[in-house]
Biotite code that builds the C-alpha atoms (Angstrom):
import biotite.structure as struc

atoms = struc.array([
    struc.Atom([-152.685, -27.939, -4.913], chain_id="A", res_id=1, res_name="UNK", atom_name="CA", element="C"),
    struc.Atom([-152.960, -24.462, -6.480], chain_id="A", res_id=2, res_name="UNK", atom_name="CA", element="C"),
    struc.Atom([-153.285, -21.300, -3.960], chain_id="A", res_id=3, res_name="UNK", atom_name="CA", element="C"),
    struc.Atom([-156.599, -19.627, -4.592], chain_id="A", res_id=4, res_name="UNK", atom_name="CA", element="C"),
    struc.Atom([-154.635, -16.047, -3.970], chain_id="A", res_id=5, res_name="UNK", atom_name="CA", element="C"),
    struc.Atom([-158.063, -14.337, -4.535], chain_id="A", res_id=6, res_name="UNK", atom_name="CA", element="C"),
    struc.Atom([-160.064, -16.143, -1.871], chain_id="A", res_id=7, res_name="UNK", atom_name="CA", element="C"),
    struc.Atom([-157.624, -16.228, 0.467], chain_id="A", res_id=8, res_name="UNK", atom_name="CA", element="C"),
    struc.Atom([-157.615, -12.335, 0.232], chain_id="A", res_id=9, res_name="UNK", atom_name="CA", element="C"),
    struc.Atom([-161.019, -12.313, 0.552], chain_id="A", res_id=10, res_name="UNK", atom_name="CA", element="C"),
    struc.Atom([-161.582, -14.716, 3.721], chain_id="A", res_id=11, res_name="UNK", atom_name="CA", element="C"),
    struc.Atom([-158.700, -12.907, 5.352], chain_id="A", res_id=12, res_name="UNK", atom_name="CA", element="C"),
    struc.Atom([-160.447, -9.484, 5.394], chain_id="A", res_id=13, res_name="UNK", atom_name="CA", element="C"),
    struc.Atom([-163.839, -11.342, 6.156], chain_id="A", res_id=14, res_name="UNK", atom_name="CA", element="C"),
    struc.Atom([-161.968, -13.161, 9.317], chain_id="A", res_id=15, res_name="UNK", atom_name="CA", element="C"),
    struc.Atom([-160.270, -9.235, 10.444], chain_id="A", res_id=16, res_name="UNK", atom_name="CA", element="C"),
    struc.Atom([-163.684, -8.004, 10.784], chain_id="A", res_id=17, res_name="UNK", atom_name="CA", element="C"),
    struc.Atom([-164.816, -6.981, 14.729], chain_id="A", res_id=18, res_name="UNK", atom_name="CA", element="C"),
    struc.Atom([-168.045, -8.170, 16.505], chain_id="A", res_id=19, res_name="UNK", atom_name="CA", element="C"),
    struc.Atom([-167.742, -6.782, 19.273], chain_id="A", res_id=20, res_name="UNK", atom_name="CA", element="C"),
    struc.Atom([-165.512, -5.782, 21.792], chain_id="A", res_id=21, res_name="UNK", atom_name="CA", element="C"),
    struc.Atom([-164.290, -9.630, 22.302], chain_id="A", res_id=22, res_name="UNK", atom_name="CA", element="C"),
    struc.Atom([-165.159, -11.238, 18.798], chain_id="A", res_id=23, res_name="UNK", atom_name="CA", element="C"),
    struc.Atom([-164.338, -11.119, 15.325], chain_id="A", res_id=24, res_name="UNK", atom_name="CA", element="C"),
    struc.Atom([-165.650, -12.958, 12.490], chain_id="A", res_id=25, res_name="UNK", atom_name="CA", element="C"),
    struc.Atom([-162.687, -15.107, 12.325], chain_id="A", res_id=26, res_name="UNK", atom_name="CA", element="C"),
    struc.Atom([-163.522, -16.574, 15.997], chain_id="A", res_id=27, res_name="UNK", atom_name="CA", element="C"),
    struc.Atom([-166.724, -17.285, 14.418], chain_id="A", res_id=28, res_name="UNK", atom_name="CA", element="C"),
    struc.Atom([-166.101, -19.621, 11.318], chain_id="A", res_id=29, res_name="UNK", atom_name="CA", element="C"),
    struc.Atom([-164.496, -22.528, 12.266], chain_id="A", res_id=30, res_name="UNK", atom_name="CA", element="C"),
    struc.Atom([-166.059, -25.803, 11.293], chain_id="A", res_id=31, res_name="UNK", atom_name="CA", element="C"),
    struc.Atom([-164.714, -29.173, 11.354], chain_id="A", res_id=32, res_name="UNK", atom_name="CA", element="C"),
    struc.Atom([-167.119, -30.344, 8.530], chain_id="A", res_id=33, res_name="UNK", atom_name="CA", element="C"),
    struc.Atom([-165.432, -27.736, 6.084], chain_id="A", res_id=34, res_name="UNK", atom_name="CA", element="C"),
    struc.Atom([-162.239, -28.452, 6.930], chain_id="A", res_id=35, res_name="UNK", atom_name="CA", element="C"),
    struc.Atom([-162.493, -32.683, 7.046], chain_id="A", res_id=36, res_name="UNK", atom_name="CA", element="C"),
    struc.Atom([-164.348, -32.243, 4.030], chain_id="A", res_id=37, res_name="UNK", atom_name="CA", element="C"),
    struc.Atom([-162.110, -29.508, 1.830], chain_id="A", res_id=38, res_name="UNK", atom_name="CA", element="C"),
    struc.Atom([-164.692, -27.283, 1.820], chain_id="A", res_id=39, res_name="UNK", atom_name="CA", element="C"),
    struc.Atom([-164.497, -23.322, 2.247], chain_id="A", res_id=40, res_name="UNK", atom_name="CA", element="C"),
    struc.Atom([-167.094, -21.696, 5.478], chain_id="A", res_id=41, res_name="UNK", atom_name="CA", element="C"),
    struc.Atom([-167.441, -18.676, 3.806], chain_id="A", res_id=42, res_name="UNK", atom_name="CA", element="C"),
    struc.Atom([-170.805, -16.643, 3.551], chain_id="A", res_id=43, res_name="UNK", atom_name="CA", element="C"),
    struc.Atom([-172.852, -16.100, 0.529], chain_id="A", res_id=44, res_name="UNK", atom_name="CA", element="C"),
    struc.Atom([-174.038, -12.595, 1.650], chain_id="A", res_id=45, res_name="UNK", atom_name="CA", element="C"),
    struc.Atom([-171.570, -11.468, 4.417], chain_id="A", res_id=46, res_name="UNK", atom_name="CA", element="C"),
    struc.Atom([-172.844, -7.992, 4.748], chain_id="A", res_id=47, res_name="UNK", atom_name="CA", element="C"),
    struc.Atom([-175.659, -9.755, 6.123], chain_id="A", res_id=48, res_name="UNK", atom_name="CA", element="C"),
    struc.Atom([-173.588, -12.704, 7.737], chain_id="A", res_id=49, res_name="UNK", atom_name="CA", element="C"),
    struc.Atom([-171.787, -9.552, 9.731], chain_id="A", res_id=50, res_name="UNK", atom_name="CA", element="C"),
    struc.Atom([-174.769, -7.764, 10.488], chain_id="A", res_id=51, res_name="UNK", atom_name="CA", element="C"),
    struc.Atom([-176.357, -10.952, 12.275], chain_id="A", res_id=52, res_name="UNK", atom_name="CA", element="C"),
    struc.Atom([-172.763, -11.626, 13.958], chain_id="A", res_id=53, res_name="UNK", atom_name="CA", element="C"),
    struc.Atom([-172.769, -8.838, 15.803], chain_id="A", res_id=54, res_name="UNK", atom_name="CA", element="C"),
    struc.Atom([-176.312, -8.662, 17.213], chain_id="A", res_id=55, res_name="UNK", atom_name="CA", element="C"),
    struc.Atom([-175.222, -11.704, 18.719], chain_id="A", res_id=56, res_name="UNK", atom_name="CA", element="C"),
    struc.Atom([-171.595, -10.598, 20.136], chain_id="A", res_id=57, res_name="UNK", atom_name="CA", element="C"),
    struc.Atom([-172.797, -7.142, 21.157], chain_id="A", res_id=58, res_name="UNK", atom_name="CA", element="C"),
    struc.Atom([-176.030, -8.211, 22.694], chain_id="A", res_id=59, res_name="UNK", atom_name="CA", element="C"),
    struc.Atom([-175.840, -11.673, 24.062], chain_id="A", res_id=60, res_name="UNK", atom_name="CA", element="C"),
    struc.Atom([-172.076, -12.975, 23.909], chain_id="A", res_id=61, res_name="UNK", atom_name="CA", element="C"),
    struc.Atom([-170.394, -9.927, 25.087], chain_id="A", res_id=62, res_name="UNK", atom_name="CA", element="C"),
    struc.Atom([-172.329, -9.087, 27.754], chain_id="A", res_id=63, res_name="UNK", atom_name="CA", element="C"),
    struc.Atom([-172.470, -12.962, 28.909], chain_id="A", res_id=64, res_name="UNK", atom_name="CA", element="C"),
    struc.Atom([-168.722, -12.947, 29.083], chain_id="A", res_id=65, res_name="UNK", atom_name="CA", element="C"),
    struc.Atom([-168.559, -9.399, 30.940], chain_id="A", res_id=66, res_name="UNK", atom_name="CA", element="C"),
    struc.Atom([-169.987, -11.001, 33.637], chain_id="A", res_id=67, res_name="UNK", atom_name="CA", element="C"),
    struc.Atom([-169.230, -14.769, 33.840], chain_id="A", res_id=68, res_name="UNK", atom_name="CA", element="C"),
    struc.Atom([-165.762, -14.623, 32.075], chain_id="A", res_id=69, res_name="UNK", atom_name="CA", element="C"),
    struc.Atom([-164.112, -16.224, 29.315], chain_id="A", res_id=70, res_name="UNK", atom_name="CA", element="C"),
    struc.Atom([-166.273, -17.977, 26.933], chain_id="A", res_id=71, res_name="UNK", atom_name="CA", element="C"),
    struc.Atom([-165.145, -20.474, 24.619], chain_id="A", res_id=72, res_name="UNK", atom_name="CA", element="C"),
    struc.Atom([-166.882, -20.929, 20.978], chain_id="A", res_id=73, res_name="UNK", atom_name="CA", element="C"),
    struc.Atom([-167.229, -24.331, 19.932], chain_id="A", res_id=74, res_name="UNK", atom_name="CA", element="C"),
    struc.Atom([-169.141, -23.910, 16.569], chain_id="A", res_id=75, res_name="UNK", atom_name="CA", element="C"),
    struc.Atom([-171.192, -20.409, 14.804], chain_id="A", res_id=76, res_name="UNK", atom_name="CA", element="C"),
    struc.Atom([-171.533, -19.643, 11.902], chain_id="A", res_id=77, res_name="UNK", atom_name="CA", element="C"),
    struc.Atom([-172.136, -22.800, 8.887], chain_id="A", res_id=78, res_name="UNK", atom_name="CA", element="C"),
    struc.Atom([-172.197, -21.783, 4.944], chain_id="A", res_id=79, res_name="UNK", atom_name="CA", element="C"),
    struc.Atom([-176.099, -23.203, 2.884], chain_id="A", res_id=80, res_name="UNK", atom_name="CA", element="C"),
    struc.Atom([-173.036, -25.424, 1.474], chain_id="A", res_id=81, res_name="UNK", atom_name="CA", element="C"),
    struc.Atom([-171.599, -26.659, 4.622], chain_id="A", res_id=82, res_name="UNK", atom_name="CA", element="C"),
    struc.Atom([-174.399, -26.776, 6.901], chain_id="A", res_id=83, res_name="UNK", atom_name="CA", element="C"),
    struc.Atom([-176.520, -28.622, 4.104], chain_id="A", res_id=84, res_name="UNK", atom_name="CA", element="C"),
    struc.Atom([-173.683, -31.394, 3.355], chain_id="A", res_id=85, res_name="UNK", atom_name="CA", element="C"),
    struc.Atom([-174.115, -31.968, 7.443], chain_id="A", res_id=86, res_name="UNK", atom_name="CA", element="C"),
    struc.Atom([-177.630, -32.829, 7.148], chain_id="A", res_id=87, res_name="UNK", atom_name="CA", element="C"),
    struc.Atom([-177.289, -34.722, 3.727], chain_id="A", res_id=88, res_name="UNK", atom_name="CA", element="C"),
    struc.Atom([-174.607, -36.763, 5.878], chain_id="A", res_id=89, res_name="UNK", atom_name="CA", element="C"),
    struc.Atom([-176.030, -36.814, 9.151], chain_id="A", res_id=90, res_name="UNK", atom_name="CA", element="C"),
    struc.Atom([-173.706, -34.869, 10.890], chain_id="A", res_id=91, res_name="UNK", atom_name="CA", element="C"),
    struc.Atom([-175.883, -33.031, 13.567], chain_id="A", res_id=92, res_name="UNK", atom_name="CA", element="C"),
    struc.Atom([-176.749, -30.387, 10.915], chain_id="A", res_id=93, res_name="UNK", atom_name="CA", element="C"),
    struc.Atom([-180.993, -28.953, 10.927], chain_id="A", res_id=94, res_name="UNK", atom_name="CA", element="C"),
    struc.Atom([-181.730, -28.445, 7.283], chain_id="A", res_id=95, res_name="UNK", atom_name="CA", element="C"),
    struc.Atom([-181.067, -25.147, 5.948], chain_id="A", res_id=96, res_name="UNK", atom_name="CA", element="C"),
    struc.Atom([-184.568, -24.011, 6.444], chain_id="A", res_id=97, res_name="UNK", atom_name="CA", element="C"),
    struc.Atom([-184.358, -25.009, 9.814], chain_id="A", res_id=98, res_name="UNK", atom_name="CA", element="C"),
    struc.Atom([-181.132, -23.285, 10.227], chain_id="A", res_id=99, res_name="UNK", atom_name="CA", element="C"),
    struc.Atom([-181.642, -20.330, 8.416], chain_id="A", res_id=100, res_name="UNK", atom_name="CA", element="C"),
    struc.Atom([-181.166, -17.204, 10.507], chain_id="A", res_id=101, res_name="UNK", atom_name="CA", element="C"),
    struc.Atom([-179.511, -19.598, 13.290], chain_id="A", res_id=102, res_name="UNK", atom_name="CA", element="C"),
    struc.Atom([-175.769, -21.335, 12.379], chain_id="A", res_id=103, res_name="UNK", atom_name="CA", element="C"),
    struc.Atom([-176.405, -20.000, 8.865], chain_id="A", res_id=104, res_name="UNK", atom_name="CA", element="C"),
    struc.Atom([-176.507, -16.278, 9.378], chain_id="A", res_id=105, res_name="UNK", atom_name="CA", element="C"),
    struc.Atom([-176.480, -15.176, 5.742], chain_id="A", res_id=106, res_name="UNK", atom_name="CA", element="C"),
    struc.Atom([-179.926, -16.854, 5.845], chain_id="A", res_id=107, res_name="UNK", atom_name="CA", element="C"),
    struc.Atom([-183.206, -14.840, 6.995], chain_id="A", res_id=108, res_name="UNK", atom_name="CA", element="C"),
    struc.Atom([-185.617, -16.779, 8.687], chain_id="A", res_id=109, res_name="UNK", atom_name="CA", element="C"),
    struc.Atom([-189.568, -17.487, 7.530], chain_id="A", res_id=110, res_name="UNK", atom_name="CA", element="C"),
    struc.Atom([-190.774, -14.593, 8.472], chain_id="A", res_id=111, res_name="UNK", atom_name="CA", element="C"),
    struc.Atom([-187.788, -12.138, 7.298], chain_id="A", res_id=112, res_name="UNK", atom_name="CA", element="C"),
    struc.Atom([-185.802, -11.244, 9.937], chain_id="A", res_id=113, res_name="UNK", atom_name="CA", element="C"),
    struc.Atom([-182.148, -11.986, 10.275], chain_id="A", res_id=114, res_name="UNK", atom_name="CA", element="C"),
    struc.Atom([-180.572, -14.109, 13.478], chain_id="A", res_id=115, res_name="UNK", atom_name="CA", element="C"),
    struc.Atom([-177.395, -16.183, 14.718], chain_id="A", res_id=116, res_name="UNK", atom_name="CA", element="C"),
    struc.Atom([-176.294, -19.170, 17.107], chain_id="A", res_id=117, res_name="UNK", atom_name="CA", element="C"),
    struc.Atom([-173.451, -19.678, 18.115], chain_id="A", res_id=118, res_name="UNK", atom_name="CA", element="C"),
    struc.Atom([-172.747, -23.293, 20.890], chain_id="A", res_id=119, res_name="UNK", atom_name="CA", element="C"),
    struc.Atom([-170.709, -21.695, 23.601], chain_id="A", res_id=120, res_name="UNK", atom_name="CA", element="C"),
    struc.Atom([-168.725, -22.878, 26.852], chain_id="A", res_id=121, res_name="UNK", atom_name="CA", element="C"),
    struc.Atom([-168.835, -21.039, 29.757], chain_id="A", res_id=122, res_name="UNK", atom_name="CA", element="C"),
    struc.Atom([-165.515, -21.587, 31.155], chain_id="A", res_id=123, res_name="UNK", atom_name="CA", element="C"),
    struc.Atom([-166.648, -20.760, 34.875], chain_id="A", res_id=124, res_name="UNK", atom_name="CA", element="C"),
    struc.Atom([-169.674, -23.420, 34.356], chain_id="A", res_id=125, res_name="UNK", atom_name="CA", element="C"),
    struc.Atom([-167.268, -26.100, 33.757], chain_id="A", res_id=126, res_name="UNK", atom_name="CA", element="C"),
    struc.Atom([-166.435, -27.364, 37.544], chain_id="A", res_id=127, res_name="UNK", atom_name="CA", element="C"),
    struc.Atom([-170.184, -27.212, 38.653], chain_id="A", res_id=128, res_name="UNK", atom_name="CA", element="C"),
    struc.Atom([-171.920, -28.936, 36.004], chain_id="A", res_id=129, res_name="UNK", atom_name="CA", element="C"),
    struc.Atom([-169.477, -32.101, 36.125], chain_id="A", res_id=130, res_name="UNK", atom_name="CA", element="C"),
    struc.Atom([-170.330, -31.943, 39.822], chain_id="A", res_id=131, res_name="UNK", atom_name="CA", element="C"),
    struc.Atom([-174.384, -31.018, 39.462], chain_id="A", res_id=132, res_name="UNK", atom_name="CA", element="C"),
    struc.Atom([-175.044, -32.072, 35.949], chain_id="A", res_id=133, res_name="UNK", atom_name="CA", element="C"),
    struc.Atom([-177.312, -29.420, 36.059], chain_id="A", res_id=134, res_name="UNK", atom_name="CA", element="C"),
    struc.Atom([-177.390, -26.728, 33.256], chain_id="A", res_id=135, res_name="UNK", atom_name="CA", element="C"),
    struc.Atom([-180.364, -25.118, 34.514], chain_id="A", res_id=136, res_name="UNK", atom_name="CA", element="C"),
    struc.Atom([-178.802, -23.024, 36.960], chain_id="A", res_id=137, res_name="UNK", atom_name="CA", element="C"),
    struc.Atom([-176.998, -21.068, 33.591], chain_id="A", res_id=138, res_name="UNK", atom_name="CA", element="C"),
    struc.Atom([-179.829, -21.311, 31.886], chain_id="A", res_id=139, res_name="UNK", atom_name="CA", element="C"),
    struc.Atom([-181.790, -19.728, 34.148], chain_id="A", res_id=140, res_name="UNK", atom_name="CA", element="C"),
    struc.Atom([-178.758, -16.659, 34.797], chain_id="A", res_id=141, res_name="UNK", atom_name="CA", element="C"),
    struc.Atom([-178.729, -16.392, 31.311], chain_id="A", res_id=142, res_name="UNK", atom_name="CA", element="C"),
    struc.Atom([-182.413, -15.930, 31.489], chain_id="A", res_id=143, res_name="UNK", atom_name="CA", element="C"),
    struc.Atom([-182.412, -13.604, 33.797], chain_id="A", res_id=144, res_name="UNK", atom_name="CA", element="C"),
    struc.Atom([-179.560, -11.250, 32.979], chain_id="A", res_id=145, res_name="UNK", atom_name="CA", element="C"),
    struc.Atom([-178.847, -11.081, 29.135], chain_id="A", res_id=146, res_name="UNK", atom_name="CA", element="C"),
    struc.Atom([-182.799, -10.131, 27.906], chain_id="A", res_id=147, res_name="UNK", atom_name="CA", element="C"),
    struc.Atom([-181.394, -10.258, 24.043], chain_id="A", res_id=148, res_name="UNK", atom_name="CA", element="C"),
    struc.Atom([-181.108, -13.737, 23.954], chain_id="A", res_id=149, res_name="UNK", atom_name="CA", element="C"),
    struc.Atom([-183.548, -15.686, 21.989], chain_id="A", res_id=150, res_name="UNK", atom_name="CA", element="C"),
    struc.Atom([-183.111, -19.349, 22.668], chain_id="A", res_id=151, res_name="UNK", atom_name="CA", element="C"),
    struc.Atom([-180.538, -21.735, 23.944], chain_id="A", res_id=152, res_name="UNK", atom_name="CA", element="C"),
    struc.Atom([-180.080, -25.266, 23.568], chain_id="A", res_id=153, res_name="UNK", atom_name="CA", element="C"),
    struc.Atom([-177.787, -27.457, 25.833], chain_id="A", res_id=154, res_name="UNK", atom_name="CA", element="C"),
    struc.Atom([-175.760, -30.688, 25.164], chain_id="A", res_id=155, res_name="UNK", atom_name="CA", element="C"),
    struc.Atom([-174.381, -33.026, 27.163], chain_id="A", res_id=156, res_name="UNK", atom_name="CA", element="C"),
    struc.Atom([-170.074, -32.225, 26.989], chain_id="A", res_id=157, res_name="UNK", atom_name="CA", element="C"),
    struc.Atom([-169.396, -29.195, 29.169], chain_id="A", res_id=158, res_name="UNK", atom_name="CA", element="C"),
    struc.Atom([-172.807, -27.969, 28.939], chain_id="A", res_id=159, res_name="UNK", atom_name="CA", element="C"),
    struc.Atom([-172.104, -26.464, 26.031], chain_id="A", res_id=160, res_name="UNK", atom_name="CA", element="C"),
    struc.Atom([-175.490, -24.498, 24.619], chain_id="A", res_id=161, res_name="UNK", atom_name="CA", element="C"),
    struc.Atom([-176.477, -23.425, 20.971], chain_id="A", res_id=162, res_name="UNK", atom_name="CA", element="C"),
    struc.Atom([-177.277, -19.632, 22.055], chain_id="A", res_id=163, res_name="UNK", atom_name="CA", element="C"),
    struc.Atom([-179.219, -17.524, 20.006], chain_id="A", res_id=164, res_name="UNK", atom_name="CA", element="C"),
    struc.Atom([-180.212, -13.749, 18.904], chain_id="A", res_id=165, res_name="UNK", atom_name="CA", element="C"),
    struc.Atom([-182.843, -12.587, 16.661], chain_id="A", res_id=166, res_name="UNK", atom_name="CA", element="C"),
    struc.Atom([-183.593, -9.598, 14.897], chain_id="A", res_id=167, res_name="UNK", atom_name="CA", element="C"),
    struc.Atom([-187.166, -9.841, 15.735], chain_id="A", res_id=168, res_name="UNK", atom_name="CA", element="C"),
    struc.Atom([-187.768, -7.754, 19.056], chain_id="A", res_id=169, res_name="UNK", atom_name="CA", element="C"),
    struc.Atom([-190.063, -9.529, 20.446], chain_id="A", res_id=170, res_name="UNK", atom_name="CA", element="C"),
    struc.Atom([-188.720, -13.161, 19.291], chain_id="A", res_id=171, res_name="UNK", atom_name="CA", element="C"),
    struc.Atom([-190.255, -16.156, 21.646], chain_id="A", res_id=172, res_name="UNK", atom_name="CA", element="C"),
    struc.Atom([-187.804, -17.133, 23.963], chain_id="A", res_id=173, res_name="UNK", atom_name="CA", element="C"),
    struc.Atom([-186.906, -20.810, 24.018], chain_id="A", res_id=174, res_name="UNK", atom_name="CA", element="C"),
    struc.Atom([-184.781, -23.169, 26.620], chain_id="A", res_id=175, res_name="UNK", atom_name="CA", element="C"),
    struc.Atom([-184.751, -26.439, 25.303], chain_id="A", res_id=176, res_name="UNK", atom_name="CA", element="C"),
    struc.Atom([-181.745, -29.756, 26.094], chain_id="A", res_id=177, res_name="UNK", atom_name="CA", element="C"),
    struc.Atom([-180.507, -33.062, 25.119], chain_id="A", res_id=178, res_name="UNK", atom_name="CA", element="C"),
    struc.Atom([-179.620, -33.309, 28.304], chain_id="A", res_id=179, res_name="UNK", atom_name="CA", element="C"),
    struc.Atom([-181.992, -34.724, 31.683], chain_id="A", res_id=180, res_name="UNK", atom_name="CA", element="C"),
    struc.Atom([-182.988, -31.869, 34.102], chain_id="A", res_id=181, res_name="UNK", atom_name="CA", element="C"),
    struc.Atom([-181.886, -33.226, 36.767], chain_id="A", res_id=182, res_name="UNK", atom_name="CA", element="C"),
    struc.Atom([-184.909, -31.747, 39.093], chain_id="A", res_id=183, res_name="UNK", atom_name="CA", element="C"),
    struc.Atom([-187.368, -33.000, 37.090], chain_id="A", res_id=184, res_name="UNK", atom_name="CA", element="C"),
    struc.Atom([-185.506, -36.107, 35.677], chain_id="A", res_id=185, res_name="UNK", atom_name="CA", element="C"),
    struc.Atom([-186.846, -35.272, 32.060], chain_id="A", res_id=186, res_name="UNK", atom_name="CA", element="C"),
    struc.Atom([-185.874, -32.833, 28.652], chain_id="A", res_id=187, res_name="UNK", atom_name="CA", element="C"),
    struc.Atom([-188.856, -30.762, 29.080], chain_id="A", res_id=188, res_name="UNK", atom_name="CA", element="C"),
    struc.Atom([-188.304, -27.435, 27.470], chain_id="A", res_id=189, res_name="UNK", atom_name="CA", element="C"),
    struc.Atom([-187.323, -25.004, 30.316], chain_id="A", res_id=190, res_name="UNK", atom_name="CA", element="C"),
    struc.Atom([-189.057, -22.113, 28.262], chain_id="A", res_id=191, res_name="UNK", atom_name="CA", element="C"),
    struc.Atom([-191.145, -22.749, 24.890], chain_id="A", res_id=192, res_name="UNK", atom_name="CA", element="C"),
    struc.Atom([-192.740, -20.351, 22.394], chain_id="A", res_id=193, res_name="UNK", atom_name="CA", element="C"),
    struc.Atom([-191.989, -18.014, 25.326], chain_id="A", res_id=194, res_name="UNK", atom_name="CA", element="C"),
    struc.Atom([-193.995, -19.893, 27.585], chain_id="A", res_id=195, res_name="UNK", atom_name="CA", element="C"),
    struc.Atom([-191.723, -20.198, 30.828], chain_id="A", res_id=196, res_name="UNK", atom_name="CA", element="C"),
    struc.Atom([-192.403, -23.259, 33.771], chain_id="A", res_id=197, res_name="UNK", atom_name="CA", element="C"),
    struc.Atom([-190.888, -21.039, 36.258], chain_id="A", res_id=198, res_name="UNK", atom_name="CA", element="C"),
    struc.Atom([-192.236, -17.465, 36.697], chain_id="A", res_id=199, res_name="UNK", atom_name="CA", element="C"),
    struc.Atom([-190.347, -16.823, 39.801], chain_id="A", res_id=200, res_name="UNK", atom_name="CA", element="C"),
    struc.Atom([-187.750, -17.539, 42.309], chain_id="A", res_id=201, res_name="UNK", atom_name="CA", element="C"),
    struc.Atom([-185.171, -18.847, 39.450], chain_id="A", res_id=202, res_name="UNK", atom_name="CA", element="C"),
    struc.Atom([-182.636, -17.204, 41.146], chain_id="A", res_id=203, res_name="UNK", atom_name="CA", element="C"),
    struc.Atom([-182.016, -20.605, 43.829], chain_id="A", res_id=204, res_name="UNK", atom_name="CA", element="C"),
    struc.Atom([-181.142, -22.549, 40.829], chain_id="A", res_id=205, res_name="UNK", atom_name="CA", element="C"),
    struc.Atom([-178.391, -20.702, 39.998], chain_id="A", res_id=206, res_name="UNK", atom_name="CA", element="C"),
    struc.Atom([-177.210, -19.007, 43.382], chain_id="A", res_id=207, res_name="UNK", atom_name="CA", element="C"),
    struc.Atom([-175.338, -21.839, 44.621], chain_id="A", res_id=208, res_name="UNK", atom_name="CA", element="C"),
    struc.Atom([-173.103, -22.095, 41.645], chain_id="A", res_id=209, res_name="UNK", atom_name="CA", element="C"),
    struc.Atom([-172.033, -18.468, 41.579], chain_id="A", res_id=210, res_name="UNK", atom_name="CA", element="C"),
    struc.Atom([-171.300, -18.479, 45.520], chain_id="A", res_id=211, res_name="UNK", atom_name="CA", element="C"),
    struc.Atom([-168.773, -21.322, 44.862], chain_id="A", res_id=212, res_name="UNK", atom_name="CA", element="C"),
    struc.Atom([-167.050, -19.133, 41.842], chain_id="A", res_id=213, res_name="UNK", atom_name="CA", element="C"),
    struc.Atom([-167.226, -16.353, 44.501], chain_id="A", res_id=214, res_name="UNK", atom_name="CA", element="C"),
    struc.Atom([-169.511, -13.917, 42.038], chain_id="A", res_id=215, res_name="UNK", atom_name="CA", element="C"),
    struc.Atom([-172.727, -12.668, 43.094], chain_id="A", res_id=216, res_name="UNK", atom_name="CA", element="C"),
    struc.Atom([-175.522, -11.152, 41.127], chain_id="A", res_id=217, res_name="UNK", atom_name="CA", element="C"),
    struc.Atom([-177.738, -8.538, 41.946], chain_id="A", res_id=218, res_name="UNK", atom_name="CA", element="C"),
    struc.Atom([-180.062, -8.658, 38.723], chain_id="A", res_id=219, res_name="UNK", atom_name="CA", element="C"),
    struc.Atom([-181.830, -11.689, 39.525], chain_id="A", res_id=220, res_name="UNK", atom_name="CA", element="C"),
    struc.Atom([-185.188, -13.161, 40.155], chain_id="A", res_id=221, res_name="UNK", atom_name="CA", element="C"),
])
């Protein structure tokens, strides 16, 4: 195998570049499709790529893990190459129109603004939801006390959740799972088109849990 001297040079200063406080652009481009698969998770534009990075670190991930702790990345940011070979293959990969402006973040969406998901562990989280099996209650803190977020999806392992940020100030919030709520024994979307179920008192969903990691909030509803 030939060393590509030139790319590695190239991904190496992309991967040094800081997010935020917390995050660099390395922490951000791991994918197990592009490495199975030989393939190189690099962005197209990554001026652009960077820019969307850290809206999300500085606005939604940093803050998140100010308050909760450690957070653990599980996937971010997905090349038009890779993320379209993992819908070609069906590997749990939107089409890159869906994606655009979410895992691929050299990508603006439809209506030209630029955006990023990244699926995320909170570390803390862990203990209650095998317990509760219910997501809601950091759902609903994350509603409640990071206001840059734009959606978040959960799945089922560790409650991990496909958070988002968009460029678009007044983005429609979305809360949407694979996994049963277990209060209303169904997927229902939490929050849709910005549309919430709950208007108030969201705060004794997620109380509990933070009393038994000994935090409490004061910014909730």
């Amino acid at each position: 195998m030939k060393c590509n001297k030139s790319l590695l040079k190239e991904l190496s200063i992309l991967g040094k570049v800081r997010l935020s406080d917390s995050f660099y652009m390395r922490d951000m481009l791991y994918s197990e499709i592009a490495s199975v698969h030989g393939m190189v998770n690099m962005p197209v534009d990554s001026e652009m790529a960077i820019e969307a990075g850290k809206g999300l670190c500085e606005n939604v991930l940093e803050p998140l893990q100010s308050e909760l702790g450690p957070i653990s990345i599980r996937s971010a940011y997905r090349s038009p190459e890779v993320n379209s070979f993992g819908n070609q293959e069906g590997l749990n990969c939107a089409n890159n129109e869906n994606n655009a402006a979410r895992h691929i973040w050299d990508m603006k969406d439809s209506e030209g603004y630029i955006g990023s998901v990244a699926c995320v562990v909170v570390n803390s989280f862990i203990d209650w939801y095998e317990r509760t099996k219910d997501w809601t209650a950091l759902a609903w803190w994350i509603h409640d006390n990071i206001p840059e977020y734009s959606s978040q999806y959960y799945f089922p392992t560790n409650a991990a959740c496909n958070l988002g940020w968009s460029s678009k100030g007044d983005a429609k919030k979305s809360i949407k799972s694979y996994v049963v709520n277990p209060h209303t024994g169904n997927t229902k979307a939490l929050i849709s088109k910005g549309q919430t179920v709950i208007l108030d008192g969201r705060s004794r969903y997620y109380l509990p849990w933070l009393e038994s990691i000994g935090f409490s909030s004061t910014r909730n509803t």
